[in-house]
C-alpha positions as CSV (number, residue, x, y, z in Angstrom):
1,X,0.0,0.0,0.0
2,X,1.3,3.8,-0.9
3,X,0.7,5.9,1.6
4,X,-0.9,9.2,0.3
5,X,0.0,12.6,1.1
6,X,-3.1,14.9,0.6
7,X,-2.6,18.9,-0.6
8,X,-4.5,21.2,0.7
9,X,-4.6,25.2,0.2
10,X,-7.0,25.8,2.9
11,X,-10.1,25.5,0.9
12,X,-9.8,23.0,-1.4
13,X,-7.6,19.7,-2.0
14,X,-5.3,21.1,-4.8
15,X,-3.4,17.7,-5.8
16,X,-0.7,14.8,-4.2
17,X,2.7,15.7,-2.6
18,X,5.1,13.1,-1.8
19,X,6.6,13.1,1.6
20,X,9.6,15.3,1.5
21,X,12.9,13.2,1.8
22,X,15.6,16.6,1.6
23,X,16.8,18.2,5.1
24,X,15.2,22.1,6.2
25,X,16.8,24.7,5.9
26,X,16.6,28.1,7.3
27,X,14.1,30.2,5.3
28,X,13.6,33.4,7.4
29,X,15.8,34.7,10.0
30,X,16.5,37.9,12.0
31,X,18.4,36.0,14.9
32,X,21.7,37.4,16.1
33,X,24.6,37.8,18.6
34,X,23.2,41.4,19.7
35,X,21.7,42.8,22.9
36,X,18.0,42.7,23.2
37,X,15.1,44.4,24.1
38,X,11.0,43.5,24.5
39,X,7.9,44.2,22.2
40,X,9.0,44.2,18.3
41,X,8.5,47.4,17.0
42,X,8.1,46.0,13.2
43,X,6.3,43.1,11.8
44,X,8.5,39.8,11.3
45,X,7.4,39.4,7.4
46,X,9.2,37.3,4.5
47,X,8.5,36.6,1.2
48,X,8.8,32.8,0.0
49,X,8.9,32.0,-3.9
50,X,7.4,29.1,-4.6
51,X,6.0,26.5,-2.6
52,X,7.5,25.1,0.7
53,X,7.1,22.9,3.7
54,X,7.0,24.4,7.0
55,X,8.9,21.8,9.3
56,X,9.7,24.5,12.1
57,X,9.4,27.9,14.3
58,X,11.1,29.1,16.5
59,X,10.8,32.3,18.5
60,X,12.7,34.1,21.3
61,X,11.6,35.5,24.7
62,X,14.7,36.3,26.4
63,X,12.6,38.6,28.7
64,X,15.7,40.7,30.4
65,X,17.1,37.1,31.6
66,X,13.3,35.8,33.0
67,X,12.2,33.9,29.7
68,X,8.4,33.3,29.5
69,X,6.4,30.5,29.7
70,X,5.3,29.1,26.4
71,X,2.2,30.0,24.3
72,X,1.4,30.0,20.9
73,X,3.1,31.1,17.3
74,X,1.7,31.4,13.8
75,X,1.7,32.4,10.2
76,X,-0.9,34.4,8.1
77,X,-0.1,34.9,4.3
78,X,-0.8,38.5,3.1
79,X,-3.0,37.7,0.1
80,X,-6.1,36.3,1.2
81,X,-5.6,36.2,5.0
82,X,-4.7,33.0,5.5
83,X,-3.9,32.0,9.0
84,X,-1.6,29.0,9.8
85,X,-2.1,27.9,13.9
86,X,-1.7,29.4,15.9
87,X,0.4,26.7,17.0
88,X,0.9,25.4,20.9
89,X,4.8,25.6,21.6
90,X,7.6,23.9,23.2
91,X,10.2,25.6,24.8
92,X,14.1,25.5,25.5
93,X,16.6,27.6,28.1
94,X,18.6,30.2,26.2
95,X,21.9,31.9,27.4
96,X,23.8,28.7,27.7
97,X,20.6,27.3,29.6
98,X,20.6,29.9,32.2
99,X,17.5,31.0,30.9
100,X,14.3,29.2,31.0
101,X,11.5,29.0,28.2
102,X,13.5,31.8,26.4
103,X,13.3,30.0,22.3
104,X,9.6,29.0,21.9
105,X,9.3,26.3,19.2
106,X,7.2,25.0,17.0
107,X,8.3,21.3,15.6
108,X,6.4,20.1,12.4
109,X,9.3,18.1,11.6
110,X,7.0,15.0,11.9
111,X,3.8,16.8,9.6
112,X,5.5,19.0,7.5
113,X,2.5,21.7,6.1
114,X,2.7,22.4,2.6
115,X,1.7,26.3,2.3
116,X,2.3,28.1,-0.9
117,X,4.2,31.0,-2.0
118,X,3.6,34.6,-1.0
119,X,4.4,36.8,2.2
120,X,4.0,35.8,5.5
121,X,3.8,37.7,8.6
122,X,4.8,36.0,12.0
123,X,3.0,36.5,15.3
124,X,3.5,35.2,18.5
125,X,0.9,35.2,21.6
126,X,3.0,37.6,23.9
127,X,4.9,40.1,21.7
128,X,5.6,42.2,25.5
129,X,7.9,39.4,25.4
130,X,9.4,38.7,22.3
131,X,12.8,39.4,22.0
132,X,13.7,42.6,19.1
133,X,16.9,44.2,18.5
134,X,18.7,46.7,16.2
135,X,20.1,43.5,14.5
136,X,17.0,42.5,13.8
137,X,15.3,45.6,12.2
138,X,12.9,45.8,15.5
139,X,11.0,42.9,14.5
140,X,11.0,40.0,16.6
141,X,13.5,37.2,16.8
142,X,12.6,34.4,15.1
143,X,13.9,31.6,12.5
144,X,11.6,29.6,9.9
145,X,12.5,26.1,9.0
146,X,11.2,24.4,5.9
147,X,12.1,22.8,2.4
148,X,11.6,24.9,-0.5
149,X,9.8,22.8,-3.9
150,X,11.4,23.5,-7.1
C-alpha cells in the first residue's frame, strides 16, 4: 500500500505531494549575537517563492534574563488572510541554559505543512515578550524552518 499525502490550500484539495525526503533549511531569520530588548516594534514578514514545507518555528523570549512560559506562534499569508495555527509551543533555556523558556518552538518536523508561496507575517501570543533588536530591524526574533519545492 502507498501511503498518500493529501494537498490542501486551505479550501480546497489542490493535488498529491510526496513526503519530503531533503533536510530544512533556514528560510527566514532575524536572529543574532546582539543585545536585546521586549515588544517588536516592526512586523517579522518574509517573502517565500514558490512552494515550501514548513517543518519549524522558533521564537525568542529572552525577557531581560526571565524567559516566559510558552504559548502559541503562527503564520498568516498576506493575500487572502490566511492564518496557519496558531500553533501550541515547546520551549528550551537560552543563554547557555541559564535561561528558562527563552526559544519557543514550534516542531512540524514529523507533519511538514505544505503552504504556498507569497508573504507571510509571524505572530506570537505575547509580543511584550518577544525578543527585538537593532540587528533585527525591530522585528521580533525568530527563524523559519522548511524545504523549499522547485
Amino acid at each position: 500500500i502507498k501511503p498518500l499525502h493529501i494537498v490542501f490550500d486551505g479550501f480546497r484539495v489542490i493535488g498529491e505531494e510526496p513526503p519530503i525526503n531533503e533536510e530544512p533549511d533556514i528560510i527566514f531569520s532575524t536572529m543574532n549575537g546582539g543585545y536585546v530588548d521586549n515588544n517588536p516594534t516592526s512586523p517579522a514578514v518574509f517573502t517565500v517563492g514558490s512552494r515550501w514545507y514548513l517543518t519549524r518555528l522558533s521564537n525568542y523570549h529572552w525577557n531581560y534574563g526571565t524567559g516566559q512560559p510558552g504559548g502559541t506562534i503562527g503564520l498568516q499569508l498576506s493575500s487572502g488572510n490566511i492564518l496557519y495555527g496558531p500553533f501550541e509551543v515547546t520551549t528550551e533555556p537560552g543563554w547557555y541554559g541559564t535561561v528558562p523558556n527563552a526559544f519557543w518552538i514550534v516542531d512540524k518536523s514529523s507533519d511538514p505543512l505544505l503552504l504556498s508561496a507569497g508573504t507571510y507575517t509571524i505572530f506570537d501570543s505575547d509580543t511584550e515578550s518577544w525578543s527585538q533588536n537593532e540587528g533585527s530591524g525591530g522585528r521580533g526574533m525568530c527563524e523559519v524552518w522548511g524545504v523549499i519545492i522547485q
